[in-house]
C-alpha angles and dihedrals in degrees: 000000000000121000117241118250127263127216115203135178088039126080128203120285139025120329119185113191133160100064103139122105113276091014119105110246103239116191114193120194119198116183104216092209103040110020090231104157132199124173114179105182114199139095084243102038098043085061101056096040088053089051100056084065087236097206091056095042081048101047084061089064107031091049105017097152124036116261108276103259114259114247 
């Protein structure tokens, strides 16, 4: 039996950083339920990732059916 993997460092949710100027916008993504994790960096591309509401564009894929009822 394997152990599942652990993400540290990262907490659940979107996280924008690097907008200072200067600085690349970076925009991290970490699904709570699935671990899934997805990081743009861009100005560019920060703002149209942010814009898709990626836990929402995400949920559709990590849960897509209801769990199965018990019984």
């Amino acid at each position: 039996m394997t152990e599942p993997t652990v993400i540290t460092g990262i907490r659940p949710g979107l996280h924008v950083h690097g907008l200072d100027r200067g600085e690349t916008p970076t925009a991290d993504y970490l699904c709570g339920s699935c671990g899934a994790h997805k990081r743009v960096t861009g100005r560019t591309e920060v703002a149209a990732f942010t814009a898709t509401n990626p836990a929402t564009d995400h949920a559709q894929r990590c849960n897509p059916e209801p769990a199965p009822a018990a019984g």
